[in-house]
N, C-alpha and C positions, 0 to 999 in steps of 0.2 A: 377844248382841244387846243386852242390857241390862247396858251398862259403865258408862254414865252412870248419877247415881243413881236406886236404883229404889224404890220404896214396894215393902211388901208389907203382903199383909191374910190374916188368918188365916182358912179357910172350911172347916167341917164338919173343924177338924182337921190341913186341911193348907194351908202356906202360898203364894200364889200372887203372885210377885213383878213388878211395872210400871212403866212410867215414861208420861210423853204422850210423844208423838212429835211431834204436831203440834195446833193447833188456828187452825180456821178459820175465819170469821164468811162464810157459805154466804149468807145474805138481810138483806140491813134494806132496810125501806121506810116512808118514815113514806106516810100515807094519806090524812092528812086534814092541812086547815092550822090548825083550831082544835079545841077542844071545852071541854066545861061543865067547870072545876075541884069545881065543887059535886055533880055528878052523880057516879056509880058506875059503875067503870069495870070489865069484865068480863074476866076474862083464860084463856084456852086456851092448853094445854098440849102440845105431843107430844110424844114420848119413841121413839125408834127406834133399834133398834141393828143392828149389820152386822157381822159377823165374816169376815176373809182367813184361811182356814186355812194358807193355804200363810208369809204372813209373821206370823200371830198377832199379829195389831194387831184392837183389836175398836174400830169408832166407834161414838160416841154422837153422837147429832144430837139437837139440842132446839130444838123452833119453839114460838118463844112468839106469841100475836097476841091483841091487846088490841081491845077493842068496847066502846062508849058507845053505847046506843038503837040498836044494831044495827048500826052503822056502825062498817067498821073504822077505829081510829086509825092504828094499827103493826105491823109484823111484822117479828119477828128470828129468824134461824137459825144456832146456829151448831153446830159439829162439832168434838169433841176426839177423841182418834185417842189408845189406851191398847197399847204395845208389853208383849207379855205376853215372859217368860223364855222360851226355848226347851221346856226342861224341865219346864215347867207348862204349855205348851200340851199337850204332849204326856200328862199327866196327866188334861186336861179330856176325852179321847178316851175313849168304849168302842167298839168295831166301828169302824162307818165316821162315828159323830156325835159332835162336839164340845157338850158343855155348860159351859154360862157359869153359875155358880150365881147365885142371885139375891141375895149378899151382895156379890160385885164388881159386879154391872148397878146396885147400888144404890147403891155408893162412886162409880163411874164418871157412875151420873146426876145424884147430888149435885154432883161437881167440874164438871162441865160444866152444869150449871144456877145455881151461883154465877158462873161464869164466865160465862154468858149474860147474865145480871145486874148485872157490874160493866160489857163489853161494851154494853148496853143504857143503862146510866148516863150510860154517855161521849157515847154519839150522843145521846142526850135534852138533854145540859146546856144548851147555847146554841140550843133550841127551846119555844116554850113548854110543851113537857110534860115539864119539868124538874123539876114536884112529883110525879108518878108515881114510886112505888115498888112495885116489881114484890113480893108476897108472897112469904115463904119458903114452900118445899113440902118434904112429909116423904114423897121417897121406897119406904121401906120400906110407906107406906099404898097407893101405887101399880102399883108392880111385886111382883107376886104369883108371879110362874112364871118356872123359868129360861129362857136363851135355848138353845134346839137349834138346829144346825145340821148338814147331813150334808155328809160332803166330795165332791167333784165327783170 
């Protein structure tokens, strides 16, 4: 499954090999048609993930959505889609539950939160909220637990 090239990352030892498959931009909306450049602009984060056990693609979805005095500005969504190797899906297995250790959820929500990011750039440019810059975020602060999943 993974001919094209793959990334791998090294986790508790052993190596677990990916590539994206795909990535989608799932929501933007801008909200509002102004706001204060001087004012402080407040930004919300989610982070969710999905795993297909049967083709070992695990998505990350990242909704970002931005608020000035309580009022939303924007909101972006978008979803990278990570093809795991055959044989490392098969490794993440004991019994009937897959685990995602939380050094790939954290590589995975990194890539797909910069990606959100440049994504987010583009649509902002020729609108006035073209001086927003979305903060970086340090994953590894956020995601604490791996992802379980049981197979159907």
């Amino acid at each position: 499954m993974c001919k094209r090239q793959c990334r791998s990352i090294i986790i508790m030892e052993k190596q677990l090999h990916y590539r994206y498959s795909k990535i989608t931009l799932d929501e933007f909306a801008l909200l509002e048609e102004t706001c204060d450049a001087k004012a402080s602009i407040n930004f919300n984060n989610e982070i969710q993930f999905n795993f297909d056990t049967k083709s070992g693609v695990v998505q990350c979805v990242d909704t970002l959505t931005a608020k000035q005095n309580e009022k939303k500005l924007f909101k972006i969504s978008v979803s990278a889609y990570f093809q795991i190797k055959p044989e490392d899906v098969t490794s993440l297995k004991t019994g009937n539950k897959y685990t995602i250790p939380i050094g790939i959820l954290i590589q995975f929500a990194s890539l797909n939160y910069g990606t959100l990011r440049g994504v987010l750039f583009s649509k902002l440019q020729d609108t006035m909220f073209n001086f927003i810059v979305v903060p970086p975020l340090y994953m590894q602060q956020i995601i604490k637990e791996p992802f379980v999943v049981e197979e159907k």
